[in-house]
N, C-alpha and C positions, 0 to 999 in steps of 0.2 A: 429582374433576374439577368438581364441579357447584361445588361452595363457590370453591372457584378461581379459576373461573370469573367469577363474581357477585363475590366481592372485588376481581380484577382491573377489572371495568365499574366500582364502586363507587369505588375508586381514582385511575382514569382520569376518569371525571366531575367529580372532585373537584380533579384537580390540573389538567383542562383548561379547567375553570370558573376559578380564581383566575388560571390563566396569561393568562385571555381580558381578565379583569376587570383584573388592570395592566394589560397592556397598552392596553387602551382607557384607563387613569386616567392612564397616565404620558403618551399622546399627546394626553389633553385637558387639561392644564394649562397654567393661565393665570398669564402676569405680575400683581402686583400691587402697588400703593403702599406698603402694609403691612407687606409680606412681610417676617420678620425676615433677620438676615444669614446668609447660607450655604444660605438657602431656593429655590429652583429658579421652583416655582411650586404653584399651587392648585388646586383645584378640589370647585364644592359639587354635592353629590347628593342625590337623594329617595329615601328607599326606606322601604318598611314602615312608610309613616305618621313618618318622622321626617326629620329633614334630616342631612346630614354633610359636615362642612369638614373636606379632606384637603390635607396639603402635603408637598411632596415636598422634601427636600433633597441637590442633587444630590452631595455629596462623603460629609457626616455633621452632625448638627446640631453648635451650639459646646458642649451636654454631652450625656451618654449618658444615656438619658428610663430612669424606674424602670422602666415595664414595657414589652416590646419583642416583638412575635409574630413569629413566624419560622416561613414557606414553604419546609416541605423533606418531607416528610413523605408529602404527597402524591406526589409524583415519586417518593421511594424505594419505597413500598409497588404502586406501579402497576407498578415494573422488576421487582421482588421477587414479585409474583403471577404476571408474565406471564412472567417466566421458570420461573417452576414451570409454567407451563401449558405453555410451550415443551418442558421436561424430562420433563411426563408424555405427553402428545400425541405428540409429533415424537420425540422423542428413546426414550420407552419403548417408543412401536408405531413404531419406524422403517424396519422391512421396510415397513409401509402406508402411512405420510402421508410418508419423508424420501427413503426411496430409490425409483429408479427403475429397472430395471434397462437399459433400451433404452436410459435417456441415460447413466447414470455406472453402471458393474455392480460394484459395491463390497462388505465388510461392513457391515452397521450401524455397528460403531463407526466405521468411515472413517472414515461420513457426518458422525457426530455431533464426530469431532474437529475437520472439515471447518467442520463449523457455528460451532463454540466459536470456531474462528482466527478466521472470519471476520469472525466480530462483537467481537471482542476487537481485531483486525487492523486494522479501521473507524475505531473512534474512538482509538486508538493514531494514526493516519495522519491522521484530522481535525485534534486536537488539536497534532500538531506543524504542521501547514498555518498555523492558527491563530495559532501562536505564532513563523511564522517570517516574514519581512521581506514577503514575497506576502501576508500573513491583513492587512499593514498598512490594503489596500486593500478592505475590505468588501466591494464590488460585483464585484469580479474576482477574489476570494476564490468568491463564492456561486457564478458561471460555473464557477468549474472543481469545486467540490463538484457542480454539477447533472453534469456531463462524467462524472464519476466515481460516482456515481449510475447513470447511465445503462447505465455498464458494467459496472456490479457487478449490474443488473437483467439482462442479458443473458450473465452471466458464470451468474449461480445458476441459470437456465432452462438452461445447460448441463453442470447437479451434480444438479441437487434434480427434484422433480415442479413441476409447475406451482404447486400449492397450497403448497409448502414455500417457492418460489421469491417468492414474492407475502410470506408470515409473513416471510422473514427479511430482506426489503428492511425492514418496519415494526419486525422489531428491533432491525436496526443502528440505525433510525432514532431509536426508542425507547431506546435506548442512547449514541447521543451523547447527545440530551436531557436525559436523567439525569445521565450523566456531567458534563455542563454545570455542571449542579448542586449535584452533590459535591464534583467536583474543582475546579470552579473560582470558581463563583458563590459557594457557601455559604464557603469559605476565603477567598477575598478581602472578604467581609463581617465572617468574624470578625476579620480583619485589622485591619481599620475600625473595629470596637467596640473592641479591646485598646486601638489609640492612641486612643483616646478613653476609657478607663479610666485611660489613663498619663498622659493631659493635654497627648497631642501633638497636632498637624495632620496626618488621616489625609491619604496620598498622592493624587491624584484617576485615578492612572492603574486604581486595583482596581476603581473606578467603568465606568470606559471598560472594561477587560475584561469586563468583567460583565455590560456594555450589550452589545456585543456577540453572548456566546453569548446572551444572550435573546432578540435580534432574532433569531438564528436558530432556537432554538428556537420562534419563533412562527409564522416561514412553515413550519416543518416538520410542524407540530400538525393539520392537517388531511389531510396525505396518510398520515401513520401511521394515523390514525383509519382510513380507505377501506382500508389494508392489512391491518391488525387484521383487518377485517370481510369483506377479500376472496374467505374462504375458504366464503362464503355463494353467490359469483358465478362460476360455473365459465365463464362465457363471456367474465369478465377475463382468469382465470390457467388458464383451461385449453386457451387458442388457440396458434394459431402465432406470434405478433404480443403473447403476454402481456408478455413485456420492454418491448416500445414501450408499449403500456397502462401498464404502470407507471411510463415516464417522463413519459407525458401527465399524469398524475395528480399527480408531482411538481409541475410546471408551473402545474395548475388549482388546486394550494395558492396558487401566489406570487400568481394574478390576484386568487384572493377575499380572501386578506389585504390583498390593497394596497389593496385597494375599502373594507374595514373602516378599515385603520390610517390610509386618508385621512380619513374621514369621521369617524370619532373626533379627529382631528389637525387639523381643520378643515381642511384645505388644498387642496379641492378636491370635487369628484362627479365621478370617473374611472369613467362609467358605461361607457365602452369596454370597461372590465373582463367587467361581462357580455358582451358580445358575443364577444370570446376566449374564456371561460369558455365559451361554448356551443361553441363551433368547434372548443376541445378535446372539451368531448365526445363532438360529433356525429364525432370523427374514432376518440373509443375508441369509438363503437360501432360502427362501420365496421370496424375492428380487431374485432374479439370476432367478427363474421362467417367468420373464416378460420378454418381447421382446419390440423393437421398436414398432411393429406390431400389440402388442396385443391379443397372439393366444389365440384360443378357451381353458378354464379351463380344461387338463386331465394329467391323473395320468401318471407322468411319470416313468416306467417301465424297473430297470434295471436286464432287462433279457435275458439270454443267446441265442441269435439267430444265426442261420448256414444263410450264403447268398443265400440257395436255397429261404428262406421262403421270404425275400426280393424281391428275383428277381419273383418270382411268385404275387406278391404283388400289387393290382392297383395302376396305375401311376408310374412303375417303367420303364417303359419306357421314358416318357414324363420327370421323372428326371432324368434318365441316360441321355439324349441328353440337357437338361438344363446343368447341370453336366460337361458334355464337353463341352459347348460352355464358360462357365464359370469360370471353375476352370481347364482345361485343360492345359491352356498357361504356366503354373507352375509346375502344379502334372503331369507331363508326363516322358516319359522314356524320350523325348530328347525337355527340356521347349524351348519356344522361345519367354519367357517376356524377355524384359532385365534388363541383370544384373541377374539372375537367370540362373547358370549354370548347376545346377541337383535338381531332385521334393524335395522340402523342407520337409523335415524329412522323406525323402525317399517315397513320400504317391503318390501312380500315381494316377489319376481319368481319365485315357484316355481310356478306356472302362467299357461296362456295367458289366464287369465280377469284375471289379476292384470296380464299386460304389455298387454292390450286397457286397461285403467283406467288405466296407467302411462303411456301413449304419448308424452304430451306432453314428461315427464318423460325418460325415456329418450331418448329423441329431444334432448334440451336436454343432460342428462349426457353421453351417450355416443355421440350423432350426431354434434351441432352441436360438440361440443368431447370433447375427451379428460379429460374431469375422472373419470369412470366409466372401468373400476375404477379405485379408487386405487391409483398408479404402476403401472397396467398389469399389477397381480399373475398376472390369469388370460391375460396376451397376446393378448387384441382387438386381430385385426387390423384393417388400415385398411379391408379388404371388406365386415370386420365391421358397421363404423361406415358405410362408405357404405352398405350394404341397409336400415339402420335410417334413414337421411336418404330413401331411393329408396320405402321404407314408407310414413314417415309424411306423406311431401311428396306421393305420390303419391294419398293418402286423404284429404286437403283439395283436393287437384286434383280429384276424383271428387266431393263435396259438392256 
């Protein structure tokens, strides 16, 4: 997992760095007097102490150049990791990270065939959108892909756990993108090169295809990244309100792309852009406030506490022994769920001296949101989860 892992990041840096880098180079190209014939436009750059003249030719040049690099490689090995990470994670422990049983009460494999449709389903259903008489029109093409989005962010919060629900928005997401790629981008480019080995005039429409999925690949590149990593932020995908979060997040992609791809494009400082940008977030954190449960309206409080003041605190008893009846089977010095061989991120909960040090924690996992346990394995109830908010709220109130 750990290698996986790290090749997956390693991959993803790589192919979201060159996707950044055209894109900024194709929207700052300039006309010129010069420019040979079939050439688009220009543009020079500095880097590492050198200069570089780049020109773009929007169909194909008038012959095929001897040597030619070719952007694919990245995107396949980023899909190709992150689905082995999906298949070891989600898919090998899927009683823990995929099912849930309070929302979908299924076997694992359901889950897992559930999962395969759905992402196979996705870009099956984009790709004919794409290519039918509706995909003509770009901007009311991307309105209804956001629509459908939306509802497939709301449709997996009523299959998966929250955290499964958040991974498989970023890999359908991650899977069009790719697919973009394979299916469509990289084919209509060797298309391109053949008639130009043959000595024909290649067609300009493989061009336009091509532009296309790339624009959208590009407003997509930063909400898969925030989904990818969602599974770090239990007060995104572990609320009542996780589905809206995810489509706020959609959203807060298209405003800071368009603020880049203007300002690369020269065509403006659409610094409004920041100011949506905030107002989406100040409304996902507003969102991440709500629980399943509904807790009581209070200021949540991030302040530095010593676990004496906890363990002195009403009802820290009563959650210390909830606590280990609960979350011990995992968080202990020697676990005995299976398949868990040592406390996952090192975190015991098998004494009260350990939930007095934890508070914050716990309180954030399994108060403030349902992220703890995962999919609910040991049935924490919602009384559960409120005595642990009535704990910890209570002993910052007492400070």
């Amino acid at each position: 997992m750990f290698a996986t892992r790290w090749l997956h990041v390693i991959t993803a840096i790589a192919w979201i760095g060159s996707s950044f880098y055209f894109i900024a180079l194709d929207l700052g190209l300039r006309k010129a007097a010069d420019l040979p014939e079939g050439a688009h436009g220009e543009e020079w750059q500095v880097h590492g102490g050198g200069f570089y003249h780049v020109r773009k030719y929007l169909v194909a040049p008038a012959a095929m150049p001897e040597h030619l690099t070719w952007f694919k490689w990245e995107s396949y090995s980023t899909w190709l990791s992150g689905f082995a990470m999906l298949s070891l994670l989600y898919y090998g422990g899927a009683e823990l990270y995929l099912v849930d049983a309070s929302v979908w009460d299924v076997p694992a494999w359901v889950a897992i065939v559930a999962s395969m449709a759905s992402i196979a389903g996705a870009w099956i259903a984009y790709d004919l959108l794409c290519k039918s008489t509706f995909g003509d029109d770009n901007r009311r093409l991307m309105v209804l892909l956001y629509i459908i989005l939306v509802a497939m962010a709301w449709g997996y919060t009523q299959i998966f756990t929250g955290r499964a629900a958040f991974l498989h928005l970023g890999a359908i997401t991650a899977t069009v993108m790719t697919a973009n790629v394979f299916f469509i981008i990289m084919p209509n480019q060797r298309i391109v090169v053949a008639d130009l080995k043959a000595g024909r005039v290649p067609d300009a429409k493989y061009g336009k295809i091509a532009k296309q999925r790339s624009t959208h690949n590009n407003y997509l590149t930063l909400p898969v990244i925030f989904l990818m990593l969602s599974n770090h932020y239990p007060l995104a995908f572990g609320t009542q309100y996780n589905w809206a979060i995810a489509a706020l997040v959609f959203l807060m992609g298209v405003t800071i792309r368009h603020y880049f791809n203007s300002k690369h494009a020269r065509s403006g400082n659409p610094t409004w852009t920041w100011a949506l940008t905030a107002i989406l977030f100040i409304a996902i954190m507003w969102l991440s406030t709500f629980t399943p449960t509904a807790p009581e309206d209070t200021e949540e409080a991030a302040l530095p506490a010593t676990a004496q003041r906890f363990a002195a605190a009403e009802h820290f008893e009563d959650v210390a022994d909830m606590v280990a009846g609960r979350c011990s089977m995992c968080h202990a010095e020697e676990p005995f769920y299976e398949g868990i061989l040592w406390a996952p991120r090192g975190v015991k909960l098998d004494s009260p001296r350990h939930v007095a040090m934890l508070a914050r924690e716990i309180y954030l996992f399994a108060g403030r949101s349902n992220a703890m346990p995962p999919a609910n394995v040991t049935f924490m109830e919602p009384e559960d989860r409120a005595l642990i908010r009535k704990w910890y709220e209570g002993a910052l109130k007492g400070s």
